[in-house]
Structures are given as structure tokens and as C-alpha cells.
PABAZA-13155 format. One record per residue (C-alpha): residue number from 1; x, y, z. Coordinates in steps of 0.001 Angstrom, whole numbers, plus 524288, in hexadecimal, padded with zeros to 5 digits. Layout:
BEGIN
R     k      c1      c2      c3
R   NUM       X       Y       Z
...
REM end
This chain:
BEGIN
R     k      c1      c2      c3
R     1   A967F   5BCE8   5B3F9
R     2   A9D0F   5B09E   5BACD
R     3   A922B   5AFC8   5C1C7
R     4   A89E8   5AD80   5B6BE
R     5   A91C4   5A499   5B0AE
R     6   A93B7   59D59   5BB67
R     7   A8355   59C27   5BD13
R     8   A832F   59836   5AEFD
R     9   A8E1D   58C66   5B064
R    10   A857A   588FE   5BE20
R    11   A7A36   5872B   5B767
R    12   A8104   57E34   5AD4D
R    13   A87C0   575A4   5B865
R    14   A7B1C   57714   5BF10
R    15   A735F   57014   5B65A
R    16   A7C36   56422   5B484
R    17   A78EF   56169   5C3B4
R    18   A6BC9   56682   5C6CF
R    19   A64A1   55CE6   5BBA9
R    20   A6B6D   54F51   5C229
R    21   A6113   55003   5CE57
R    22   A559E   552D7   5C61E
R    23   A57BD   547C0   5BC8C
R    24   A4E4C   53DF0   5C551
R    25   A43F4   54A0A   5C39B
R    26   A44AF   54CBD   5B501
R    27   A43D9   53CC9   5B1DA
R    28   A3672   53ECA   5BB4D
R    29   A31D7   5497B   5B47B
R    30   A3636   545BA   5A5B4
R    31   A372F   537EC   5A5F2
R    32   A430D   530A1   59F6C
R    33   A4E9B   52778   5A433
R    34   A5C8A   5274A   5A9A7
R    35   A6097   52BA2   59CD4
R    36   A5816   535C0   59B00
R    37   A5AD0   53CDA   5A65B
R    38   A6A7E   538BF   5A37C
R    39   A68ED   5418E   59642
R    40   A61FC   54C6F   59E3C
R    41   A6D72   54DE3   5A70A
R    42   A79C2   54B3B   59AC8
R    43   A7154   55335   58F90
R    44   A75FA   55FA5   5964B
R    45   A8530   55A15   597D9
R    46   A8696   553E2   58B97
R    47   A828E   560DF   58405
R    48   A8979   56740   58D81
R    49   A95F4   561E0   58A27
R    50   A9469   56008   57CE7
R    51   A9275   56F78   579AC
R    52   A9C3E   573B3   58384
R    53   AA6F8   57604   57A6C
R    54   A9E2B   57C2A   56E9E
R    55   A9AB2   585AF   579A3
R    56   AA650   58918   57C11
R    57   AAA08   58B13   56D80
R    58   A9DC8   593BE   56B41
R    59   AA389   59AE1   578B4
R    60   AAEB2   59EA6   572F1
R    61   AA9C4   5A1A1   56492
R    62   A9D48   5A9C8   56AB6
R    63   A9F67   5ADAA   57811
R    64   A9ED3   5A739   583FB
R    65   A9552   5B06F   5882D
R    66   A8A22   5AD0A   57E7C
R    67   A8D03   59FD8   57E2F
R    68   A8A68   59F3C   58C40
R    69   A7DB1   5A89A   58C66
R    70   A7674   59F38   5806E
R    71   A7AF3   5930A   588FE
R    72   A7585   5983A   59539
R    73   A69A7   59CFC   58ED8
R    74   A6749   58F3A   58869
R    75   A6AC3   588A2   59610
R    76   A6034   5912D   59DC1
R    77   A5617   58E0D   592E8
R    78   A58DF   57F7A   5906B
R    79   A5700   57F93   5A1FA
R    80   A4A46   58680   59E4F
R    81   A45E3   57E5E   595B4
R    82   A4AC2   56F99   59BDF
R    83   A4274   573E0   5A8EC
R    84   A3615   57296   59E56
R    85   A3C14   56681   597D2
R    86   A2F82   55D2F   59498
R    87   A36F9   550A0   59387
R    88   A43F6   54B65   5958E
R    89   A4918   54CDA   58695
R    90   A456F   55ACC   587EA
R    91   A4E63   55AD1   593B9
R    92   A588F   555EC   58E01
R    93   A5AE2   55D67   583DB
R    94   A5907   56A8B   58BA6
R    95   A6440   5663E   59452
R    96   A6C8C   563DF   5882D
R    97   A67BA   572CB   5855A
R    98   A6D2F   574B8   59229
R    99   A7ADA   56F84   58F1D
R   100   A7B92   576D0   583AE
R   101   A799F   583F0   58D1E
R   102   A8351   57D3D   5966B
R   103   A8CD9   57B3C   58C1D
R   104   A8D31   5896E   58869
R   105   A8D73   58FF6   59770
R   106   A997B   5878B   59ACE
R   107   AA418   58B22   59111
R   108   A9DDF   59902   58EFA
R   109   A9D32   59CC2   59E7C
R   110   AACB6   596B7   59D25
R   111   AAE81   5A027   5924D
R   112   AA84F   5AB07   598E0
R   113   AB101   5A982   5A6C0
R   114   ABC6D   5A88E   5A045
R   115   ABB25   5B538   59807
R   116   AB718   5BD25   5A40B
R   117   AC201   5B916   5AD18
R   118   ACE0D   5B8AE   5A3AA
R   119   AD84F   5B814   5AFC5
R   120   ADABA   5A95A   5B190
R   121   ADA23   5AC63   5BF4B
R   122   ACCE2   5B318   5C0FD
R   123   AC794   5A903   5B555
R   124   ACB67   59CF3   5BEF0
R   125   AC3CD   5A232   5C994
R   126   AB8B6   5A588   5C138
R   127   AB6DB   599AC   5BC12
R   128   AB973   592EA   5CACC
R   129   AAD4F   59CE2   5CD7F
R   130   AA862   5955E   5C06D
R   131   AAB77   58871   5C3A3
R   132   AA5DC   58901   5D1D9
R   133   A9841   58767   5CB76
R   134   A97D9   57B90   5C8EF
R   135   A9BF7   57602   5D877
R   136   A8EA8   58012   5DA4D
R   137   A861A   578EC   5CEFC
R   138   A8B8B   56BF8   5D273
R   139   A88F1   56E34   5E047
R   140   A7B11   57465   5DE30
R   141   A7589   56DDC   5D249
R   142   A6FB8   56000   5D9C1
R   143   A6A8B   565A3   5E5BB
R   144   A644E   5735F   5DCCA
R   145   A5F7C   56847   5D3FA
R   146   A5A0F   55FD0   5DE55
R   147   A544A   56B88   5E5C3
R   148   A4CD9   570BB   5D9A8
R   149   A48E4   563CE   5D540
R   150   A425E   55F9B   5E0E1
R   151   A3C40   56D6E   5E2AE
R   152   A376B   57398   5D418
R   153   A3A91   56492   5CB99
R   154   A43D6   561DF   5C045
R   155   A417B   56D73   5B81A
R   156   A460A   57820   5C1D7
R   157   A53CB   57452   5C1B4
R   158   A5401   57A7D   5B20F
R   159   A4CFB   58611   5B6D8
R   160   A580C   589BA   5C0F1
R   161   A6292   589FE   5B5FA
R   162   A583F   594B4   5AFD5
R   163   A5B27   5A1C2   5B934
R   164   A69BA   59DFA   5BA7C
R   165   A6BB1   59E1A   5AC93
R   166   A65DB   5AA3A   5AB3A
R   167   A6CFB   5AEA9   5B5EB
R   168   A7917   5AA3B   5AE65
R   169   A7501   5B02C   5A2E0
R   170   A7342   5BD4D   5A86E
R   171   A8074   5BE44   5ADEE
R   172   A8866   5B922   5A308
R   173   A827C   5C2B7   59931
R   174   A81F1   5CF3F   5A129
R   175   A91BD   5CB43   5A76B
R   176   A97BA   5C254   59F34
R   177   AA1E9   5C906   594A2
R   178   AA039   5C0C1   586A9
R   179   AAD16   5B86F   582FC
R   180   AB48B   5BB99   57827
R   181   AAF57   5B454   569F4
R   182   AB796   5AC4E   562DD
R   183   AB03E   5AD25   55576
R   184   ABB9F   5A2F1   54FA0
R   185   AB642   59853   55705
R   186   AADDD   59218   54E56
R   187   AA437   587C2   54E9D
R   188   AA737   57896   55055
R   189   A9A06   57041   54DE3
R   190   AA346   5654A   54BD9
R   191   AA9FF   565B9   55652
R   192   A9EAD   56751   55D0D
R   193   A94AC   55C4E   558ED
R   194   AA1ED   554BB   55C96
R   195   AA43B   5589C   56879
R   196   A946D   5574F   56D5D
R   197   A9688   5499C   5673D
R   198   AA172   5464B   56E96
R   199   A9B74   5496A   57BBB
R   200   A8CF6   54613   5781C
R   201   A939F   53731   575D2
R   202   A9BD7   5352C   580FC
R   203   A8F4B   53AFE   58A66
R   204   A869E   53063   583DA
R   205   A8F3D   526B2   58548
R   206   A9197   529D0   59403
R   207   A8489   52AFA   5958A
R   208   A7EC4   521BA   58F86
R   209   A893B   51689   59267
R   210   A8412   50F5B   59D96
R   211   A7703   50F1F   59557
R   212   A7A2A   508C0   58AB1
R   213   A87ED   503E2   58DE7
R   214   A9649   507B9   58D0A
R   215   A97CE   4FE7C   581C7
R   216   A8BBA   500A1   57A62
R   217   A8A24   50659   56D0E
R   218   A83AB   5148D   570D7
R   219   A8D45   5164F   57A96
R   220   A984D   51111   570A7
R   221   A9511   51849   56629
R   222   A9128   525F7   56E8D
R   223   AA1DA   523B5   5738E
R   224   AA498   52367   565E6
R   225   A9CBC   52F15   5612B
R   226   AA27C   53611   56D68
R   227   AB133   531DD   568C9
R   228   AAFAE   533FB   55A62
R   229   AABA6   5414E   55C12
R   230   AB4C3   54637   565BA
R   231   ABEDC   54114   55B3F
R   232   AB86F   54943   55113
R   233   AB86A   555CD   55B31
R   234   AC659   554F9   55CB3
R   235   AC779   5550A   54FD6
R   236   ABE24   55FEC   54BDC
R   237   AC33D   56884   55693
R   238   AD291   5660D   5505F
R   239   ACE6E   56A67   541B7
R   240   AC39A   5725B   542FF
R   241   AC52A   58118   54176
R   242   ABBF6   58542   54C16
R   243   ABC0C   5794E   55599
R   244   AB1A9   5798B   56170
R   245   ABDA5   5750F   56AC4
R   246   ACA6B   579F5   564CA
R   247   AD514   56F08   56876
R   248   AE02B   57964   56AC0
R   249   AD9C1   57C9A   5779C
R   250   AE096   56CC0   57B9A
R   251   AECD2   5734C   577E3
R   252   AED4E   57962   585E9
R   253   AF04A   56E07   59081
R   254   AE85A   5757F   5998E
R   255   ADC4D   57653   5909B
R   256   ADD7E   56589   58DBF
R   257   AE038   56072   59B99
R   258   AD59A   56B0E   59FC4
R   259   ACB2B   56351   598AC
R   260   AD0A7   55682   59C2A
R   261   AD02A   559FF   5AAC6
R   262   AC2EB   56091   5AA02
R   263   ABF33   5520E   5A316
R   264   AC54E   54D86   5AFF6
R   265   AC05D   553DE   5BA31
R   266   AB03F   55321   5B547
R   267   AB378   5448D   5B3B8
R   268   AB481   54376   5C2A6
R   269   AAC20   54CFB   5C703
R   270   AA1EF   54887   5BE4D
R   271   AA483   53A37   5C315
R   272   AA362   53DA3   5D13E
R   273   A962F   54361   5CEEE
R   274   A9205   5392A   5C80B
R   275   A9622   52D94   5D25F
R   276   A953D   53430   5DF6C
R   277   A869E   53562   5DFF0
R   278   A84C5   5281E   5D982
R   279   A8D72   5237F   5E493
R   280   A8618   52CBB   5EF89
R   281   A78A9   52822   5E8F1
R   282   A7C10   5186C   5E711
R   283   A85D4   5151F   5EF73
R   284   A81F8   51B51   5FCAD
R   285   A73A7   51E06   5FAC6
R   286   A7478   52D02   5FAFE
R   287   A6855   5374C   5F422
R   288   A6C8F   53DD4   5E92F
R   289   A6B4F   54953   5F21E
R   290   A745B   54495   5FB13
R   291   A7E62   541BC   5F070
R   292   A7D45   54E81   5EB81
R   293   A816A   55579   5F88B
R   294   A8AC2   549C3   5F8BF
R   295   A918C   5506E   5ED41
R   296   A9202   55E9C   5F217
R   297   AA0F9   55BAA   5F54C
R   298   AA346   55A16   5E933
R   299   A9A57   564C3   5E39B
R   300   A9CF2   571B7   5EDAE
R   301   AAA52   5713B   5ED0E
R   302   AA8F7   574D2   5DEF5
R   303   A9F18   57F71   5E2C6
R   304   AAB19   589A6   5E935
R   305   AB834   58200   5E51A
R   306   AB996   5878E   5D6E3
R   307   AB8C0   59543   5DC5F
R   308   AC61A   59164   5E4B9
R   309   ACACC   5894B   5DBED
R   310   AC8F2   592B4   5D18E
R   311   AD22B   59DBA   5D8B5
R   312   ADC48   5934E   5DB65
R   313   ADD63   5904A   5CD9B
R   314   ADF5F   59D82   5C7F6
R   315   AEAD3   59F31   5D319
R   316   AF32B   592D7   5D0B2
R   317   AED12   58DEC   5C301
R   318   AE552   58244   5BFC4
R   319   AEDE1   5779E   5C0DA
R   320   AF01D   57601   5CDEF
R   321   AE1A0   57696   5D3B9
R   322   ADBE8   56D87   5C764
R   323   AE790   564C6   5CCE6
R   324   AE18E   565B1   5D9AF
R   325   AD3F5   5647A   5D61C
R   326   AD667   55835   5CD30
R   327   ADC9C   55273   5D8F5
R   328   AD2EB   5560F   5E40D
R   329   AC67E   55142   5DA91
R   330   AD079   54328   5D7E8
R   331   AD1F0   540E0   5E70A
R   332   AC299   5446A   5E800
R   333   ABF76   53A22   5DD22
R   334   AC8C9   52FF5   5E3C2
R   335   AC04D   530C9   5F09B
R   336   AB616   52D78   5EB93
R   337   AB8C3   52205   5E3DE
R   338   ABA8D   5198A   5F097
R   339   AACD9   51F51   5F5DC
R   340   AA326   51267   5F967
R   341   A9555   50EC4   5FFDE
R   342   A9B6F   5106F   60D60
R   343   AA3B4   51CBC   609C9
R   344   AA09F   52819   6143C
R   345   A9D09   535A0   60ADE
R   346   AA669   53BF4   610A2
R   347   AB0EE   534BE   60634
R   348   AA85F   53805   5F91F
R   349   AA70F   545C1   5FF74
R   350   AB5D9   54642   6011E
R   351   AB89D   544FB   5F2FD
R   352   AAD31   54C2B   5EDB0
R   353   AB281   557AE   5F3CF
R   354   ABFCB   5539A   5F096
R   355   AB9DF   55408   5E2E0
R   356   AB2CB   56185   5E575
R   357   ABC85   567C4   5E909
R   358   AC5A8   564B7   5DD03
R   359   ABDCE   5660B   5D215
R   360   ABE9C   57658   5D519
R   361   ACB45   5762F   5D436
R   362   ACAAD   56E62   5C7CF
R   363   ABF56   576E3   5BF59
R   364   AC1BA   583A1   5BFF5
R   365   AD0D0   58422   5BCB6
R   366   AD003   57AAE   5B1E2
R   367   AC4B4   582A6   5AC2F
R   368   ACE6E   58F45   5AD4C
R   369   AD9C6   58734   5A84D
R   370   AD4A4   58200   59BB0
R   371   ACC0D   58F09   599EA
R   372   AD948   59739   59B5F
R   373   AE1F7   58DDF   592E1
R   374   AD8C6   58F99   58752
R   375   ADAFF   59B1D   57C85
R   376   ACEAD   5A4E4   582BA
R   377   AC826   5A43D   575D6
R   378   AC59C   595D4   5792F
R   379   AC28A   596DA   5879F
R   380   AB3F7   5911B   58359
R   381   AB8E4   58659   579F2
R   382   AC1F1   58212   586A1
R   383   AB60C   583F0   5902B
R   384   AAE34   57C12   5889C
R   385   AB930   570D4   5872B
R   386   ABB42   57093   59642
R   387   AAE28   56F7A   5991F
R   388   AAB37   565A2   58EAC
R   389   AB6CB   55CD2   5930B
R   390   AB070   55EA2   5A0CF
R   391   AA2E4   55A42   59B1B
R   392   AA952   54EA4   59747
R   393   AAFD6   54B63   5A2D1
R   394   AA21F   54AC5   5AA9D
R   395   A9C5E   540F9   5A203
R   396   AA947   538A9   5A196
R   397   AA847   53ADF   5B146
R   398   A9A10   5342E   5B0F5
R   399   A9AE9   52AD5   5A823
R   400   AA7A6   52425   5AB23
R   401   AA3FC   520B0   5B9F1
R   402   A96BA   51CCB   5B3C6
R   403   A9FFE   5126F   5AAF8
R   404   AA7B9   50F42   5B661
R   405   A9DD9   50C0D   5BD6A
R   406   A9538   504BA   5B5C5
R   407   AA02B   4FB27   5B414
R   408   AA2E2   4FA56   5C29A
R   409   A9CF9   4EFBD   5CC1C
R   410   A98B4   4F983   5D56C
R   411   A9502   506E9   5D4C7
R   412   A9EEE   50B70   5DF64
R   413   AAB54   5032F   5D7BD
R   414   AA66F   50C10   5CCB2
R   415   AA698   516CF   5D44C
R   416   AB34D   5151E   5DA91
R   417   AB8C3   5135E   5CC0A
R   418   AB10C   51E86   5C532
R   419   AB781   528CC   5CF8D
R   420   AC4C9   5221A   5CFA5
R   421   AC338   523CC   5C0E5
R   422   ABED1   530CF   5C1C7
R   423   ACAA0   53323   5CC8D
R   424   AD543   52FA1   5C0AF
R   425   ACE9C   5399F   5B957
R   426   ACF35   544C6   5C0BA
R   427   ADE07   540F0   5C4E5
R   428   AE189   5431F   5B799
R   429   ADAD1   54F98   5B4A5
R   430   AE3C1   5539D   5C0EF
R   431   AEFE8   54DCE   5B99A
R   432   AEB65   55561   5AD90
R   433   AE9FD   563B4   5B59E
R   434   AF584   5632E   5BB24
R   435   AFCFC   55EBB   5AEED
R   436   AF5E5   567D6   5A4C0
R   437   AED6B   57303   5AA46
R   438   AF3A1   57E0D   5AA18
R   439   AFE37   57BC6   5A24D
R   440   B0301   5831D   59637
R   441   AFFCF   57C76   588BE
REM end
């Protein structure tokens, strides 16, 4: 049964990776711009995130179980389908089908571990088991992408996620036991068209801000949209009867500082993604097949770690190894904001696996802690928060070094700023471990 799961939340991860090297491909194939092939790669995230916590609701009010069998069955399809796409709209909107799958496999598969394993201790190491899927998609999805791109073309990188959703699907419905229903969670379309509205107008904005500029009145008035209606969701989800993310879950410290420090940590390790191949790829010449490898520091680390990590957590608690981790992946960001054109690799490589080797022990105990401070009958509503606030975090994570360094001189002084940024960040989703997590409300 974990094993199924954990197929099902590899093939999610999997396809956030494996698309990035087959961009140049598609635009040869399909035709269309920079933006174009920037909406084919964010249609999946931004759907993704949006529906996150409405998945998570509809977990909890249906069962985790169904939820995730229609949202695998609509992510195998929609990967179907998108390897026939005829044009690039078509694309498009198939991978936005494919973040609506995504959405429901992540908080449901959450759902699903938790209910099986109900000893904090065995849960922490099954979700380190959980959690060491995405080092393995991470590490895999560029060079499985690149392989199967040069060899069969675009398309076949859809057709892979076919048999190992199947796969998934197989397992989970034969193994998997069905979570309790809460039939008094009701439905929150409110809340909801607020919530998609909040994220849909911060991702335009940070998408779409070095196009039109910071200051201009698309990006000004997409901020706006994005801050008026998360306003309005914090004030549906207080008086509504049935709210899609019930605020007494923030009446746990553990639960708040878990989202803020999930925020944290996919702000850096987004950024670093984002700026070390630009600086492999512009600064010292490198193939993006080079900088790829150039990353597996960072990357296999998180392949085994959670599975040890995991273990040490449900032994001492979380506290102590997010503690850790926060300050391991701070010391790896630090190195690297003094990397230059005459740096030897072995410095980046020092603090990507400096990096690497934190985030595991950062991931899997927050995602126990927050999942085992919430009432169980809201394990899928808190899923789907974490996981959201995470969302979040990796745009904020791209588009702030983006800022930075647009209004630099240089694209290295950007750089150096962006990570030294990105360094404050993660020290204070240390501070906030240590000072909350684990706590008692």
C-alpha cells in the first residue's frame, strides 16, 4: 500500500521535473513563445496549488481513498491525452487537468498514510519512506526526461506517467483501507473561488512581472486581486459554517509555524534551483547536462536521507532535527552566495550538499508534526494547508531572486543577494522550529 502511494506522489513530483528539458522540443513541435512554454510549465502549479486545500476538504468529507483513485484516474488520462495534444492551448489546459489530479493525490495519499500508521512513531518513518520520493523524482526527472526526449520525442514523457499510474491505482484500491467520512464537512465555493483567486493573482503577477513591469497596471491590479481576496478568505473561513480551511487548526503553534516554515524552506530550495543552473549555464559556460549532474548533491541526498531522518524523528521528536535541518540548508545557502566566474565547483558542490542533506531532516518531521497536531478528522484540511503554504513558498522562491536580480548591475551581485536573501529566510524558519514545533497549544 505505501508502495503505491508512494508511486502515485512520484509520478506527481515527477512531472514537475521531467517537462523543464522538453520545453525547447514542444516550442519545435507546437510553435509559440517564451510565454507560451512559461504557461505550459506554471498551468500544472498554479492549479495545483490553487485546489490543494478543496482536496483536502473533499478528503476528509468523502474519503481519502476515492478522492485519490478519481485524481489518479484523471492524472493518467489528462497524460494520455497531452501526449496527443494538437497545439499548444490544448497543452495547456491538459496540464492544468493535470494539476487538478495532482491536487487530489497529495493531500489524499497524506490522508491515507496517516490512517494506516496511527503510532506517531511508525507514521514518521512512513512518511520519511514517503518523503524520500521526491530526492528520487528530483534526482531522476531531467536526465529520464532528457533520455526519452532525445530517443521517442516530446510526447513520450506523458506516456510514462500512464503504466505507473495504473500501477498506483492497482495497489491503492486492492491495499489501501478507506478513511473515515466526515459527512459535517460541508462545502465552501466561497472560500474556494477565493482562495484559487488569491493564488491565481500572485502567480500572474510573478510571472508575468518582468513582462510587463513591476509597476505596471496588470501586474498592479493582479497584486490587488491576489490581496483583496485573501482578505475575503480569511473572512469567509471565520463565519462560514462549513469553511474549506477551518482557522482553529492556527490555534495549535505547531500547526502555524509548520506552514510558515514549510513557506520557508521551498523559498530556498526553490531559489537554489532556480539560480544554480542559470549560474552553471551563464556564468561558467556549462550544458544543461552538465548542470544537471552539477546538482545531484543537492538532489541524492534527498533520495535516502528522509528514510534516516524519518527514524530519528519519531525517537527524539521533531524539533530538534527541523532545528538541524534549517541550519545545515542556511550554512548551504550561505556558501553559495560568495560563488563567482573563477569559483572551483567544488564550493557550489559543498553547499548543495550542505543543502541536500538538510532539507530531509526538515520534510518529513514537519509533515508528521503538523499532521499529528491536527484533530484526525482534519488530517486532509491540514495536508492540504501545508502543502499549499509550500506551493507558495516555490513561487515566492522564483520570483523574488528574479526581482532581485533584475534590479542588480550584474547577474552574479544578484545572485549573491537573492541567496543571502533566501539565507535570512531559512534562518528564521529555524528560529520558528525551535521556538514553536512541538510545543503544546
Amino acid at each position: 500500500m505505501l508502495a503505491g502511494l508512494c508511486l502515485g506522489y512520484f509520478m506527481v513530483l515527477l512531472d514537475t521535473t521531467v517537462v523543464s528539458v522538453a520545453l525547447p522540443a514542444i516550442r519545435s513541435d507546437l510553435g509559440g513563445g517564451l510565454a507560451g512554454l512559461q504557461w505550459v510549465a506554471n498551468a500544472y502549479t498554479i492549479v495545483f496549488a490553487g485546489l490543494l486545500l478543496t482536496m483536502g476538504a473533499l478528503s476528509d468529507r468523502l474519503g481519502a481513498k476515492r478522492i485519490y483513485a478519481a485524481g489518479l484516474a484523471a492524472f493518467v488520462a489528462a497524460s494520455a491525452l497531452s501526449a496527443a495534444a494538437p497545439s499548444l492551448g490544448a497543452l495547456i489546459a491538459l496540464r492544468a487537468l493535470l494539476g487538478l489530479g495532482g491536487a487530489a493525490l497529495l493531500p489524499a495519499s497524506l490522508a491515507l498514510v496517516a490512517n494506516e500508521y496511527p503510532d506517531p512513531a511508525r507514521r514518521t518513518r512512513a512518511l520519511g519512506i514517503w518523503a524520500a520520493v521526491t530526492g528520487v523524482a528530483l534526482a531522476s526527472g531531467p536526465v529520464a526526461g532528457g533520455v526519452l526526449v532525445d530517443a521517442f520525442g516530446w510526447r513520450s514523457i506523458f506516456l510514462l506517467n500512464v503504466p505507473l499510474g495504473l500501477a498506483s491505482l492497482a495497489a491503492t484500491v486492492r491495499l489501501a483501507a478507506e478513511t473515515p467520512r466526515q459527512r459535517s464537512r460541508g462545502f465552501d465555493p466561497a472560500g474556494q473561488l477565493a482562495a484559487i483567486a488569491a493564488i491565481a493573482g500572485l502567480s500572474y503577477a510573478l510571472m508575468e512581472g518582468e513582462s510587463y513591469g513591476w509597476g505596471s497596471a496588470p501586474v498592479l491590479g493582479a497584486l490587488a486581486i491576489a490581496i483583496a481576496a485573501a482578505a475575503a478568505f480569511v473572512v469567509i473561513e471565520a463565519r462560514g459554517r462549513s469553511p474549506l480551511l477551518p482557522l482553529s487548526l492556527f490555534r495549535h503553534p505547531t500547526v502555524s509555524a509548520g506552514m510558515l516554515a514549510g513557506m520557508a524552506i521551498n523559498v530556498g530550495f526553490a531559489g537554489i534551483l532556480f539560480l544554480l543552473p542559470l549560474y552553471f549555464q551563464q556564468t561558467l559556460g556549462w550544458s544543461a547536462g552538465s548542470s544537471g549532474l552539477a546538482l545531484l548533491p543537492l538532489t541524492l541526498p534527498m533520495a535516502v536521507g528522509p528514510i534516516l531522518t524519518g527514524r530519528l524523528a519519531s525517537r527524539i521528536g521533531p524539533r530538534i532535527p527541523l532545528t538541524v535541518g534549517f541550519v545545515l540548508v542556511s550554512a548551504g545557502t550561505l556558501v553559495q552566495a560568495w560563488i563567482g566566474a573563477d569559483t572551483p565547483y567544488a564550493v557550489p558542490a559543498a553547499g548543495l550538499l550542505l543543502t541536500g542533506i538538510g532539507i530531509p531532516f526538515i520534510i518529513p518531521p514537519l509533515t508528521a508534526a503538523v499532521l499529528s497536531s491536527a484533530p484526525k478528522e482534519l488530517t486532509g484540511a491540514a495536508s492540504g494547508a501545508l502543502n499549499s503554504s509550500r506551493q507558495v513558498g516555490s513561487a515566492l522562491g522564483v520570483a523574488i531572486p528574479g526581482a532581485i536580480i533584475a534590479a542588480s548591475g550584474s547577474f552574479l551581485s544578484g545572485l549573491h543577494l537573492a541567496l543571502l536573501a533566501a539565507f535570512f529566510v531559512l534562518l528564521a524558519g529555524g528560529v520558528l522550529s525551535y521556538a514553536y514545533i512541538g510545543r503544546r497549544p
